[in-house]
OpenMM code with the backbone's topology and positions (N, CA, C; nanometers):
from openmm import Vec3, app, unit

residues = "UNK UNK UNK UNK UNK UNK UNK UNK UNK UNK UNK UNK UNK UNK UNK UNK UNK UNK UNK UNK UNK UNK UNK UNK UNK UNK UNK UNK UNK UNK UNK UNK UNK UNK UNK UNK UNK UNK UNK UNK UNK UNK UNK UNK UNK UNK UNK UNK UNK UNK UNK UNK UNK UNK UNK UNK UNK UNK UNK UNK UNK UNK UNK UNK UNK UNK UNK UNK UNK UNK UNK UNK UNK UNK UNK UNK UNK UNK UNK UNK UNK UNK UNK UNK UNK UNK UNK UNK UNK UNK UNK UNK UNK UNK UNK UNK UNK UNK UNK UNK UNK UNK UNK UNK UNK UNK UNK UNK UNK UNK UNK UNK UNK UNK UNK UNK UNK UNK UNK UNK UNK UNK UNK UNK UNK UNK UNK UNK UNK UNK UNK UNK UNK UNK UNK UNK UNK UNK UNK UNK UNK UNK UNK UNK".split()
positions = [
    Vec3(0.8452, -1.0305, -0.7686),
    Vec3(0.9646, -1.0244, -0.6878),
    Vec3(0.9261, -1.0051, -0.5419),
    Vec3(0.9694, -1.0975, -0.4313),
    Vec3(0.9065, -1.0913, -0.3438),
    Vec3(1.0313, -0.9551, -0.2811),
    Vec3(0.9422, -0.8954, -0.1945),
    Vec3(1.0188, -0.7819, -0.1074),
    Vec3(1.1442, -0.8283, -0.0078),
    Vec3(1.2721, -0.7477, 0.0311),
    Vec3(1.3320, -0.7709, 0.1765),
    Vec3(1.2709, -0.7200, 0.2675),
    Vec3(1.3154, -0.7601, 0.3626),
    Vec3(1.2765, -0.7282, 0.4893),
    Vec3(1.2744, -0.5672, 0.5239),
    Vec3(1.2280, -0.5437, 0.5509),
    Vec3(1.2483, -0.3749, 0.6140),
    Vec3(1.2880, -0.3480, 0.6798),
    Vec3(1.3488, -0.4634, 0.8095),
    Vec3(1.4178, -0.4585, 0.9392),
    Vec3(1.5794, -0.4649, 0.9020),
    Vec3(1.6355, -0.5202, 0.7655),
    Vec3(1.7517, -0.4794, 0.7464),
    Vec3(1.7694, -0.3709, 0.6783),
    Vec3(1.6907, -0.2604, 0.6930),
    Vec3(1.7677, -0.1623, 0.6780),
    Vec3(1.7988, -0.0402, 0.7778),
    Vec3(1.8688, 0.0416, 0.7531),
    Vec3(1.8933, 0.1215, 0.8328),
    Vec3(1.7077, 0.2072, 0.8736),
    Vec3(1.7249, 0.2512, 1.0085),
    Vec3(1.5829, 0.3146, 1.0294),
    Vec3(1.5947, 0.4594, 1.0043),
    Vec3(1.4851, 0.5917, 0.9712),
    Vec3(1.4817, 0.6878, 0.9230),
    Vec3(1.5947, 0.7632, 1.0152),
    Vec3(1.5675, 0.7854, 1.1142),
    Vec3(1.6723, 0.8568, 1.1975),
    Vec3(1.8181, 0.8579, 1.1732),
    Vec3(1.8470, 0.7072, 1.1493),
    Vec3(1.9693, 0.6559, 1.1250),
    Vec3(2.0048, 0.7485, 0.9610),
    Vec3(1.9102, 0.7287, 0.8866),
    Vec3(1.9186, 0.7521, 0.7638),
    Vec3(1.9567, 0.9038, 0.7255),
    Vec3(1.8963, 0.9633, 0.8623),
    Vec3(1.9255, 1.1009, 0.8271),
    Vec3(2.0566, 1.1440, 0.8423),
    Vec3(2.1638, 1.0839, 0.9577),
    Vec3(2.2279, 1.1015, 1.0598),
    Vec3(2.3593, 1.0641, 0.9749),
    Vec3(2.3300, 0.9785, 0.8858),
    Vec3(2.4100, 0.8888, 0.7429),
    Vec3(2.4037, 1.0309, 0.6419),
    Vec3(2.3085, 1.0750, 0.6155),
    Vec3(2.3003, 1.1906, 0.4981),
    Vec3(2.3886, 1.2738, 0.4947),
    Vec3(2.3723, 1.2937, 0.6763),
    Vec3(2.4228, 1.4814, 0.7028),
    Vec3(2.5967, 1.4507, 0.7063),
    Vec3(2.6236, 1.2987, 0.7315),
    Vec3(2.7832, 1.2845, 0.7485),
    Vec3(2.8049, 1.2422, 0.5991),
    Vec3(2.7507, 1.2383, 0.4784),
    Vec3(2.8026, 1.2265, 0.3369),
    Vec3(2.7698, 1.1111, 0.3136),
    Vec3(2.6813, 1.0683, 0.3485),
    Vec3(2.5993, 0.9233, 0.2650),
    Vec3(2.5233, 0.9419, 0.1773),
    Vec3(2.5766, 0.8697, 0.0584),
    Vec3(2.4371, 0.9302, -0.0625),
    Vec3(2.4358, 1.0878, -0.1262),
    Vec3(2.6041, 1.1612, -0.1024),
    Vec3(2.5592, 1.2514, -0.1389),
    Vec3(2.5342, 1.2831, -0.2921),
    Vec3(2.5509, 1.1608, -0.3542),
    Vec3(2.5457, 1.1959, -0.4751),
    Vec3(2.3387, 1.0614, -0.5064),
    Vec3(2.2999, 1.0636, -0.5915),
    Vec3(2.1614, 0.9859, -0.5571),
    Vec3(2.2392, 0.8803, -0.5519),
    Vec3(2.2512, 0.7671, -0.4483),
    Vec3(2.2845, 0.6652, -0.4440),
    Vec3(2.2261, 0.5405, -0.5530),
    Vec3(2.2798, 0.4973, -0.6466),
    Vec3(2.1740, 0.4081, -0.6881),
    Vec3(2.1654, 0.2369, -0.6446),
    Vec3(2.2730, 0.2177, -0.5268),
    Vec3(2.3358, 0.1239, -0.5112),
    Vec3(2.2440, 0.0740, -0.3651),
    Vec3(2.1454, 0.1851, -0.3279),
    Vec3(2.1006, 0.1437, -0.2144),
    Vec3(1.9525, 0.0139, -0.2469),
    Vec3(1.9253, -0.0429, -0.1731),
    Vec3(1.7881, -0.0712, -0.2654),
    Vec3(1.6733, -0.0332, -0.1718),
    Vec3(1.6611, 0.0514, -0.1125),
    Vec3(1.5398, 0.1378, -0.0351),
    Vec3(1.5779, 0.3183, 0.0371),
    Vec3(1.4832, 0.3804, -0.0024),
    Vec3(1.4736, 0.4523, 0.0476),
    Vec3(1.3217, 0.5315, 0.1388),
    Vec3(1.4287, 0.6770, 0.1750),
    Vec3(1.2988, 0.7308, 0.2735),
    Vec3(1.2856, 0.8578, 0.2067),
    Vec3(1.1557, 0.9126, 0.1901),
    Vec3(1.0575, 1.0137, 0.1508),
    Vec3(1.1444, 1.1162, 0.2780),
    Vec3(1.1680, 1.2015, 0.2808),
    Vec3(1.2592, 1.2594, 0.3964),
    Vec3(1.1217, 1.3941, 0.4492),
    Vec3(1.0510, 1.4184, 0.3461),
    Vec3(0.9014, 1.5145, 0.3937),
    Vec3(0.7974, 1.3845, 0.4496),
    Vec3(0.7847, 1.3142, 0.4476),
    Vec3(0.6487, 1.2365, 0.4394),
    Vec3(0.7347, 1.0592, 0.5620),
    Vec3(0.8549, 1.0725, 0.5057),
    Vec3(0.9125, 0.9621, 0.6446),
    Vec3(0.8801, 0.8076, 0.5698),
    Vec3(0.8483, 0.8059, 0.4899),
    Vec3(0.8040, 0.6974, 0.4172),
    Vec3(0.8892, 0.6244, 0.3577),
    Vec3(0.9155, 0.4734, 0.3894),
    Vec3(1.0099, 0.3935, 0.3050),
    Vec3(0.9913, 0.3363, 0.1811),
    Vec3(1.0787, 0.3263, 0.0780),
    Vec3(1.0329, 0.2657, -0.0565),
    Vec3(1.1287, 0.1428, -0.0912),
    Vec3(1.1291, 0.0734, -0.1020),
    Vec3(1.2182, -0.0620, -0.1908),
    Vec3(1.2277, 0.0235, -0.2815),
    Vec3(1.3568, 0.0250, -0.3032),
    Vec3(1.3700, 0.0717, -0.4619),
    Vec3(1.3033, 0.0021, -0.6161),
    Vec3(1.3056, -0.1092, -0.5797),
    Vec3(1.2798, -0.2239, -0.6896),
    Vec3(1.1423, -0.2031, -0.7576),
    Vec3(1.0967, -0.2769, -0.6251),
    Vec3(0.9037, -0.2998, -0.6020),
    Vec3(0.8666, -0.1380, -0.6055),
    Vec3(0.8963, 0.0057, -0.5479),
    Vec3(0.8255, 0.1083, -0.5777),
    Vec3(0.9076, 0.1761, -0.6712),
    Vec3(0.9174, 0.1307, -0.7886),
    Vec3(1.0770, 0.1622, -0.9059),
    Vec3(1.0140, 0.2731, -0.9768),
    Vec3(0.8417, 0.2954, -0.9746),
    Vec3(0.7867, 0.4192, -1.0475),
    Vec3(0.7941, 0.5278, -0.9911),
    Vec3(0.7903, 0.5310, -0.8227),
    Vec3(0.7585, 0.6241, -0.7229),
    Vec3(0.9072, 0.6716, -0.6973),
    Vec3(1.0244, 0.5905, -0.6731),
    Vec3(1.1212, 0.6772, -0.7115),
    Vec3(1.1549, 0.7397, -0.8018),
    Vec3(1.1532, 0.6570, -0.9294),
    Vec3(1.1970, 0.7276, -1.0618),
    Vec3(1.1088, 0.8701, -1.0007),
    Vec3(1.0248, 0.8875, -0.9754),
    Vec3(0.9486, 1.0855, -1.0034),
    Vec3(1.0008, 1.1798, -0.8973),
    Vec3(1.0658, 1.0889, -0.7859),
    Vec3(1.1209, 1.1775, -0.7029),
    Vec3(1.2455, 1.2220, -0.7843),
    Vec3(1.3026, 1.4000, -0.6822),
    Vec3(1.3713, 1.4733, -0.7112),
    Vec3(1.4586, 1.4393, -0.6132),
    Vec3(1.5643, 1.3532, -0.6432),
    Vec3(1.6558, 1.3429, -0.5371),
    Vec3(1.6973, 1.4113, -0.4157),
    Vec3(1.6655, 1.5384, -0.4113),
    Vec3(1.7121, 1.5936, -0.3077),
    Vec3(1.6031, 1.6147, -0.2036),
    Vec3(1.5234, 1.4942, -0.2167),
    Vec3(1.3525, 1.4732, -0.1236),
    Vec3(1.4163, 1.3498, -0.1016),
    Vec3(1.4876, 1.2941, -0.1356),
    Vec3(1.4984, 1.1208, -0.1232),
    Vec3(1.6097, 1.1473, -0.0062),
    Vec3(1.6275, 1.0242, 0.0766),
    Vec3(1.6943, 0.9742, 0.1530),
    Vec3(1.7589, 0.8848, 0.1131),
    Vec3(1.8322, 0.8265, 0.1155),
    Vec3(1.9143, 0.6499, 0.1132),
    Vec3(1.8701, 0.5787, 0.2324),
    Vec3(1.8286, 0.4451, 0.2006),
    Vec3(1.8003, 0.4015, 0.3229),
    Vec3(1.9059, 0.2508, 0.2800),
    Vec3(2.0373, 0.2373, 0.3467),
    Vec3(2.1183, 0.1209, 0.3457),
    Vec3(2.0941, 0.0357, 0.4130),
    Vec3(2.0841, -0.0537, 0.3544),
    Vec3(2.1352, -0.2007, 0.5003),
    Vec3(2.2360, -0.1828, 0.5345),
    Vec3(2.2822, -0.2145, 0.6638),
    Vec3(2.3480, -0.2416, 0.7636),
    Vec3(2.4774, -0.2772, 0.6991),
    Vec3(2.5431, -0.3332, 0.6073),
    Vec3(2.6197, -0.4158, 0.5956),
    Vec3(2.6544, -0.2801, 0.4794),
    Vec3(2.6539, -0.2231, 0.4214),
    Vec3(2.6509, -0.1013, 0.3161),
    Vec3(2.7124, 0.0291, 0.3810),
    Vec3(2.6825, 0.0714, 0.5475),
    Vec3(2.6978, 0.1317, 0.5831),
    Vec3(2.8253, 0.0842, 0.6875),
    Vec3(2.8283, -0.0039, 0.6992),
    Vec3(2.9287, -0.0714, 0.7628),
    Vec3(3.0752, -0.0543, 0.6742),
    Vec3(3.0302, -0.0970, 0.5284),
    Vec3(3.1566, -0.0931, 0.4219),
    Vec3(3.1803, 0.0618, 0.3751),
    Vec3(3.0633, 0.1274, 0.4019),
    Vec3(3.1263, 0.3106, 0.4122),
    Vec3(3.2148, 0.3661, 0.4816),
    Vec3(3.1712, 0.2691, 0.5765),
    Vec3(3.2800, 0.3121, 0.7100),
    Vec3(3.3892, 0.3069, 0.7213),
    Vec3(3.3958, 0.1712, 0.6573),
    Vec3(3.5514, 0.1276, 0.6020),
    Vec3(3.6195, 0.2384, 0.4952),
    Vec3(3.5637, 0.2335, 0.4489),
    Vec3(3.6332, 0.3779, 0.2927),
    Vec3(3.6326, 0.4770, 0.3766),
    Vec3(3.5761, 0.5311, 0.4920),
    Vec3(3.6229, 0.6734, 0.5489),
    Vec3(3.7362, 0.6145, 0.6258),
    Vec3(3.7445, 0.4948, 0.7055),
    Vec3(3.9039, 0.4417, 0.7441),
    Vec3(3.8210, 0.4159, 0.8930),
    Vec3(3.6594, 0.4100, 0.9469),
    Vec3(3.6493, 0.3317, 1.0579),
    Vec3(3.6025, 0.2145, 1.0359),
    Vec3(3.6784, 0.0812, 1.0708),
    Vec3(3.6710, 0.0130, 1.0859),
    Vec3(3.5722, -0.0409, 1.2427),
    Vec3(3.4517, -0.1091, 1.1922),
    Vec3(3.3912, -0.1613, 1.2802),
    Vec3(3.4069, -0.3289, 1.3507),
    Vec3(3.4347, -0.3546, 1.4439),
    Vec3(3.4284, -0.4880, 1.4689),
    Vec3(3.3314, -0.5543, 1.5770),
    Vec3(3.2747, -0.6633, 1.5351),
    Vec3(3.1325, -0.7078, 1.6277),
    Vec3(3.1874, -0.8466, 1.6845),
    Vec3(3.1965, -0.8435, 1.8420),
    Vec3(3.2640, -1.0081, 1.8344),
    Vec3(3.1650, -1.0162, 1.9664),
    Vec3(3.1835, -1.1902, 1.9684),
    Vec3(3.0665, -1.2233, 2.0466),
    Vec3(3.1193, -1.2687, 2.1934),
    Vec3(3.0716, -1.2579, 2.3043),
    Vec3(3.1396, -1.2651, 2.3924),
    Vec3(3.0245, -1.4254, 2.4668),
    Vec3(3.0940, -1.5341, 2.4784),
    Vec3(3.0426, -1.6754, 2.5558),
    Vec3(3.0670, -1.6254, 2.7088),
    Vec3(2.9008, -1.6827, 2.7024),
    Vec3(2.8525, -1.6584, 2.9268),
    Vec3(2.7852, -1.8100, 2.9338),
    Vec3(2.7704, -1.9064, 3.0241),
    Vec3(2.7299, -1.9842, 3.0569),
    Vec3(2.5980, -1.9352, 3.0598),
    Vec3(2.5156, -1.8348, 3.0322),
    Vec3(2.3890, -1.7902, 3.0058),
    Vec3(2.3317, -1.8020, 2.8158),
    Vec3(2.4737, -1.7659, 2.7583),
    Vec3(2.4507, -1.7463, 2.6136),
    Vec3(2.5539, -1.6079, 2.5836),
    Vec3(2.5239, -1.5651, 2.4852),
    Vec3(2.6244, -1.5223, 2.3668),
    Vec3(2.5725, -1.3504, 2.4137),
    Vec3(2.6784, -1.2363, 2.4700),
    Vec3(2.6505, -1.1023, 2.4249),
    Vec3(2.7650, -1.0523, 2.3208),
    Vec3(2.7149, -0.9263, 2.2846),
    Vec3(2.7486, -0.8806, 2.1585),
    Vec3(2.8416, -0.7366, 2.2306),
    Vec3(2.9599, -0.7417, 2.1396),
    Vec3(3.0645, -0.6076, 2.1910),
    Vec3(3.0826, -0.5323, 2.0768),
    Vec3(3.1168, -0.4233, 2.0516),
    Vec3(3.1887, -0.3799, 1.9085),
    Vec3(3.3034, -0.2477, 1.9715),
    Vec3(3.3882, -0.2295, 1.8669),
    Vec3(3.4996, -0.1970, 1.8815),
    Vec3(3.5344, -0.0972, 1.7684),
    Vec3(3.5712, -0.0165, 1.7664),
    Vec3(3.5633, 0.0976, 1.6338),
    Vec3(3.7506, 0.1136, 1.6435),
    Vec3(3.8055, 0.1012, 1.4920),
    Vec3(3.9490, 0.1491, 1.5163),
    Vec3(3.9756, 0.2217, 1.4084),
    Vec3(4.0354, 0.3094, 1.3995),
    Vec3(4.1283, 0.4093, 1.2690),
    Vec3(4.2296, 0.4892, 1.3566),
    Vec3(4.2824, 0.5533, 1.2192),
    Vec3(4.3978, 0.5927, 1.1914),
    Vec3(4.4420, 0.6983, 1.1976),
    Vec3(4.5205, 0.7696, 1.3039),
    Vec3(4.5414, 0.9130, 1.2629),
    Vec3(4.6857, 0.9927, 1.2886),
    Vec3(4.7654, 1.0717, 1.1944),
    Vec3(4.8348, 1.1014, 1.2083),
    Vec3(4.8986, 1.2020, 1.3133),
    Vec3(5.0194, 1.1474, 1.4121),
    Vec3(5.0840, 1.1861, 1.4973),
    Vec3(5.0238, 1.3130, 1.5771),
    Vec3(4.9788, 1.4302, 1.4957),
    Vec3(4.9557, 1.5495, 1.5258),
    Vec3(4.8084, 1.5677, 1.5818),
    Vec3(4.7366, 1.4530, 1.5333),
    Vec3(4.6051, 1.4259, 1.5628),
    Vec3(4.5577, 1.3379, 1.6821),
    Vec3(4.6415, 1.2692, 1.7254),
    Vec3(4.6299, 1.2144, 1.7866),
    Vec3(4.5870, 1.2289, 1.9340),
    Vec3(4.4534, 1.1062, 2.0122),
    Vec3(4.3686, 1.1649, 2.1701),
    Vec3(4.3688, 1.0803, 2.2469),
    Vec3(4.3061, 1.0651, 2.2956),
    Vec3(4.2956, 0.9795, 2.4275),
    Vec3(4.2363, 0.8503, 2.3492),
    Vec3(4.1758, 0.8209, 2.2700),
    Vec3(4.1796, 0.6845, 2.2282),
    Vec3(4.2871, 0.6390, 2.1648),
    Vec3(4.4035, 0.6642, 2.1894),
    Vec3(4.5147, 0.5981, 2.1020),
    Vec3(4.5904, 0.4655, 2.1539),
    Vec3(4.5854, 0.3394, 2.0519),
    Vec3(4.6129, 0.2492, 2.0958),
    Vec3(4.7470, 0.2114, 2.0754),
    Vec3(4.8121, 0.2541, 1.9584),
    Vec3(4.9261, 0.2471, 1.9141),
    Vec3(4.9484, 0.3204, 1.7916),
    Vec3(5.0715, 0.3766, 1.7889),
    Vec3(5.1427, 0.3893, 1.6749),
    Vec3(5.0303, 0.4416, 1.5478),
    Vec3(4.9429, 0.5789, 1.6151),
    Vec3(4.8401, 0.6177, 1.5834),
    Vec3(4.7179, 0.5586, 1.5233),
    Vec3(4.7173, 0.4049, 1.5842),
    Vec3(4.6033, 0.3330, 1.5818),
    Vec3(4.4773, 0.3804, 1.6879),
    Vec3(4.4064, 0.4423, 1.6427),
    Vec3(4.2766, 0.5082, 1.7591),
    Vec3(4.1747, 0.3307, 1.7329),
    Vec3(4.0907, 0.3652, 1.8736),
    Vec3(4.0733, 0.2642, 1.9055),
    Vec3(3.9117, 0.3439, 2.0209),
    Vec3(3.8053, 0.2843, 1.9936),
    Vec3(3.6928, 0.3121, 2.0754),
    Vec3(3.6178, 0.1858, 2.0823),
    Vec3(3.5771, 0.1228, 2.2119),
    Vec3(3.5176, 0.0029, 2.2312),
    Vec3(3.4238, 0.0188, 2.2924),
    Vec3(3.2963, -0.0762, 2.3051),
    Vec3(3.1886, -0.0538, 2.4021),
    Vec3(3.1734, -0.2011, 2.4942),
    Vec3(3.1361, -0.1837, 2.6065),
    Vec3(3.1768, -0.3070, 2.6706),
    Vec3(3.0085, -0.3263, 2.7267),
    Vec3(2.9037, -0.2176, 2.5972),
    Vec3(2.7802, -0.2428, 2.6566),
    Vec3(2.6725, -0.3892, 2.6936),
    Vec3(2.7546, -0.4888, 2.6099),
    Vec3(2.6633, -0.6217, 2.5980),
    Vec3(2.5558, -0.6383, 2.5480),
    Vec3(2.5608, -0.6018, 2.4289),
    Vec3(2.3896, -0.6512, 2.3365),
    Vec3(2.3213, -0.7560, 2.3012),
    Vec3(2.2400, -0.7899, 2.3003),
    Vec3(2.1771, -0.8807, 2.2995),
    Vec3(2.2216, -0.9942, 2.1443),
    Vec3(2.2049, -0.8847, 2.0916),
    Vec3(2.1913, -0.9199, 1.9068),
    Vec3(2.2965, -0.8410, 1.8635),
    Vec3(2.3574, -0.9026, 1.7533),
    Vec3(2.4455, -0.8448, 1.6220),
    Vec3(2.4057, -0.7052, 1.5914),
    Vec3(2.2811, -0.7198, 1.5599),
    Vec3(2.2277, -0.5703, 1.4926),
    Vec3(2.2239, -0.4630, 1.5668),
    Vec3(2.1366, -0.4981, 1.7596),
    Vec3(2.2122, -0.4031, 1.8193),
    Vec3(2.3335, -0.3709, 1.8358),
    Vec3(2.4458, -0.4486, 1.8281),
    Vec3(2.5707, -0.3486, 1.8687),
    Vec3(2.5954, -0.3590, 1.7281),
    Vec3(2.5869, -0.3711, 1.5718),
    Vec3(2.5846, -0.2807, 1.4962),
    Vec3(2.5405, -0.1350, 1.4703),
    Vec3(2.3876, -0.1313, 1.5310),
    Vec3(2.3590, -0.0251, 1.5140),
    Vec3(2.4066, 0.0675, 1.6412),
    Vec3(2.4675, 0.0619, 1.7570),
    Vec3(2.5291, 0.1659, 1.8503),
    Vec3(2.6574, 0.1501, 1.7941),
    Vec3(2.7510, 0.0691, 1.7178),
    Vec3(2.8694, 0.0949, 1.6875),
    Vec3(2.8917, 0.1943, 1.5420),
    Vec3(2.7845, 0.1578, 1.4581),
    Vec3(2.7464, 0.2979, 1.3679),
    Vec3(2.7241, 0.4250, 1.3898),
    Vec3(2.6193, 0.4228, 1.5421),
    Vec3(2.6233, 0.5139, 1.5732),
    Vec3(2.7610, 0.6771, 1.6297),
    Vec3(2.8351, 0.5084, 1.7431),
    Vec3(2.9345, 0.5977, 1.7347),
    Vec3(3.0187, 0.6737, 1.6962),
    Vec3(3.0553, 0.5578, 1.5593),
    Vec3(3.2034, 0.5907, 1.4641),
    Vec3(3.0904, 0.7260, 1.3932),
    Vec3(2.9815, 0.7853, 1.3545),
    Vec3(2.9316, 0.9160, 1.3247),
    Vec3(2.9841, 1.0199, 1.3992),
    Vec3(2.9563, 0.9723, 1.5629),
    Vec3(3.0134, 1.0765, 1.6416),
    Vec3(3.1736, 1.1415, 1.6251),
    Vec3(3.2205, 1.0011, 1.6082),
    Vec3(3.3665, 1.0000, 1.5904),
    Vec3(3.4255, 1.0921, 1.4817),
    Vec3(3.3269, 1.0601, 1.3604),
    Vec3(3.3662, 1.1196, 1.2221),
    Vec3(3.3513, 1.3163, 1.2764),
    Vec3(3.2538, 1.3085, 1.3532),
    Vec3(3.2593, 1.4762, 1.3462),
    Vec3(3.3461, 1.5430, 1.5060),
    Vec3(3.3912, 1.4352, 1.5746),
    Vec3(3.5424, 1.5177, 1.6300),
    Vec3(3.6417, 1.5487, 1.5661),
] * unit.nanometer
topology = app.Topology()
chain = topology.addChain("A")
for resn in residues:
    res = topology.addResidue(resn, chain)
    for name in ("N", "CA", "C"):
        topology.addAtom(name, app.Element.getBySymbol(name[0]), res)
């Protein structure tokens, strides 16, 4: 079985940052790599299927792709969006974070009718970068 890439998945930092906000709190079995969280070390789940089986889950990390952590986001209710912005140079990358919050909750990102709403107008190069700063944020978001 040939391996994926290692670049689609989330990186250790990320991985941790995913843990501490309720990723994986149960052993994920749905991820297909993880990180050694003492030692920092990544595993394919598949290809190193002996070396996890002996770990004690609560040494393991989840390490998701991008697209996994994206659809988490969705089930907590942030919605991420990546759209591409045309320059007579070529293509930058925007993302846009929106959810939901009731009347009483409601801040300075409110767009409507307790639609919250956080955008970045940073211009990334690539998809994956403004995936990975728009993940980043909606974390921040989750713990205001």
């Amino acid at each position: 079985m040939k391996q994926p890439k290692k670049s689609l998945f989330v990186s250790y930092e990320l991985a941790i940052k995913l843990k501490e906000n309720g990723f994986g709190e149960e052993f994920n079995e749905d991820c297909f790599g993880y990180y050694d969280i003492q030692s920092k070390q990544f595993y394919f789940a598949e290809m190193d299927e002996r070396k996890v089986a002996s770990y004690i889950p609560s040494i393991l990390c989840s390490a998701p792709i991008y697209q996994q952590v994206v659809d988490w986001l969705d089930l907590k209710g942030y919605n991420i969006s990546i759209k591409p912005e045309y320059y007579y140079e070529g293509i930058n990358w925007n993302w846009q974070i929106f959810w939901y919050l009731p009347q009483e909750e409601w801040t300075e990102f409110l767009v409507n009718d307790g639609t919250m709403m956080y955008g970045d107008n940073g211009e990334y190069n690539t998809r994956l970068e403004a995936t990975i700063a728009a993940i980043e944020k909606a974390l921040e978001l989750i713990k205001l």
